[in-house]
N, C-alpha and C positions, 0 to 999 in steps of 0.2 A: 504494500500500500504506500503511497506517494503520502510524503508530508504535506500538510495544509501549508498553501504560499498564496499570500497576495501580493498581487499584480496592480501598481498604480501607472495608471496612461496620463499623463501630464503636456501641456501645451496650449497654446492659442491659436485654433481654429482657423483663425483671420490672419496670421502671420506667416502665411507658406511654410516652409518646414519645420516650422516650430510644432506643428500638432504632429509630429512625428509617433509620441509617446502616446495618443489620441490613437493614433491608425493602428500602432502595434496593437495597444489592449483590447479593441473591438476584430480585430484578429482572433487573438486568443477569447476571446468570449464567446465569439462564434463556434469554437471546440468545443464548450461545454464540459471540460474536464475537472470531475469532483472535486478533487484538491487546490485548485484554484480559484481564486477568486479574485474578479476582477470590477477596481475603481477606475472611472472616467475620471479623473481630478481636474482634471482643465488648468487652471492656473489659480485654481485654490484647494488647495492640497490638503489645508487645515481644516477643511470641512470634512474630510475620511479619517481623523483621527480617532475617533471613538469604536470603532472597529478592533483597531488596535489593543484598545485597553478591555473591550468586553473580551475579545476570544482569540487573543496573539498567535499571530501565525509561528512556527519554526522561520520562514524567511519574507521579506520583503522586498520586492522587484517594484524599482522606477525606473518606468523606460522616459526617456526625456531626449529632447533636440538640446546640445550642448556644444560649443565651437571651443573646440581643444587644439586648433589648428591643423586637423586632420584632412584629407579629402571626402568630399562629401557622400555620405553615406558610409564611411568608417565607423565601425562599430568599436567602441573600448567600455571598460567595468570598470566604474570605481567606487571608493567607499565615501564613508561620509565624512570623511579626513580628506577626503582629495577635492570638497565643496565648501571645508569651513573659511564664512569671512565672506564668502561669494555669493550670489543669487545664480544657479545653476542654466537659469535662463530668465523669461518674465516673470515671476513670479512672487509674491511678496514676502515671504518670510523665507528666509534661505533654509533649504531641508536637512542642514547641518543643525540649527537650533529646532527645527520643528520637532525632528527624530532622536535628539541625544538621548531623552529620558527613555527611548527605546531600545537605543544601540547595547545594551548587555545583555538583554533578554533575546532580540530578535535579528536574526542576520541581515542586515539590511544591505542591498546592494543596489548600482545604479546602473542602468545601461544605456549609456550614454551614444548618440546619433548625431556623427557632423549633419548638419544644415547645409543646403546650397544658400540657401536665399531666408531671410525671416524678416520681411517688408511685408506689407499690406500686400497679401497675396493670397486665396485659397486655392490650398490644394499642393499637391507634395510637388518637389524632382522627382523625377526619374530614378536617381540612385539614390535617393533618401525612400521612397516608395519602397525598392528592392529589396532595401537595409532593415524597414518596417517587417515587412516578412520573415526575413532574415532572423530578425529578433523574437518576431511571434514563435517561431518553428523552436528555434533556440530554445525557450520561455519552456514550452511545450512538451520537450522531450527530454526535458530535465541537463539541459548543455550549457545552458546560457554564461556559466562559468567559464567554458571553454572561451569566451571572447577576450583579448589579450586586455591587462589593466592598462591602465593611463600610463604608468610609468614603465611601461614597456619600452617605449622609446623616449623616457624622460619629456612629454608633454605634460603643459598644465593646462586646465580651464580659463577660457578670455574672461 
């Protein structure tokens, strides 16, 4: 049996690859797979916290649009060290102070998705599109760790 994980999809809709994290999670929701559950968080993330503290998962997956200086649609994992101080993208409360009170209890990881574009724009690139899937499938079959950390190649977060 598969440990219970949730899945937050984070981004802004209206900002082209920003709802990156929007597309992967209604991805994986479309699976239907029991151990997973999945938040639409959009760009308010603090409204799924109570979840959290009624029925904690073992892990935590934010898939997010995040410009690490990557090529677009490069997928990397990071933790919540690799976000403190920063807003990970639009978002208003950085997910490093959202989630501390969680980080001992709950694995919490990110999977992070270069952006081509995050201007007034709906609707993905192409290889951010790709990457989306890329992430859902990852999410899905229990891989998602396989994606290389930030510091793989000494990248930080813009």
């Amino acid at each position: 049996m598969e440990r219970l994980t949730f899945v937050w999809g984070m981004g802004n809709e209206l900002m082209g690859d920003d709802a990156v994290g929007i597309r992967a999670a209604e991805m994986i929701k479309a699976r239907t797979l029991p151990w997973i559950r999945v938040f639409l968080c959009g760009v308010l993330p603090e409204n799924h916290i109570a979840p959290l503290r009624k029925n904690p998962p073992e892990t935590l997956l934010v898939i997010d649009a995040a410009d690490f200086g990557g090529e677009p649609g490069e997928i990397r994992l990071l933790g919540l060290k690799d976000v403190a101080g920063s807003l990970l993208s639009s978002h208003g409360i950085p997910l490093s102070v959202l989630l501390a009170p969680f980080d001992e209890g709950i694995r919490i990881s990110i999977i992070a998705i270069q952006p081509a574009f995050t201007g007034l724009w709906e609707g993905l690139s192409p290889a951010v599109e790709t990457a989306a899937g890329r992430a859902a499938e990852a999410v899905c079959s229990g891989a998602w760790d396989e994606f290389p950390s930030l510091h793989s190649e000494n990248l930080s977060p813009r």
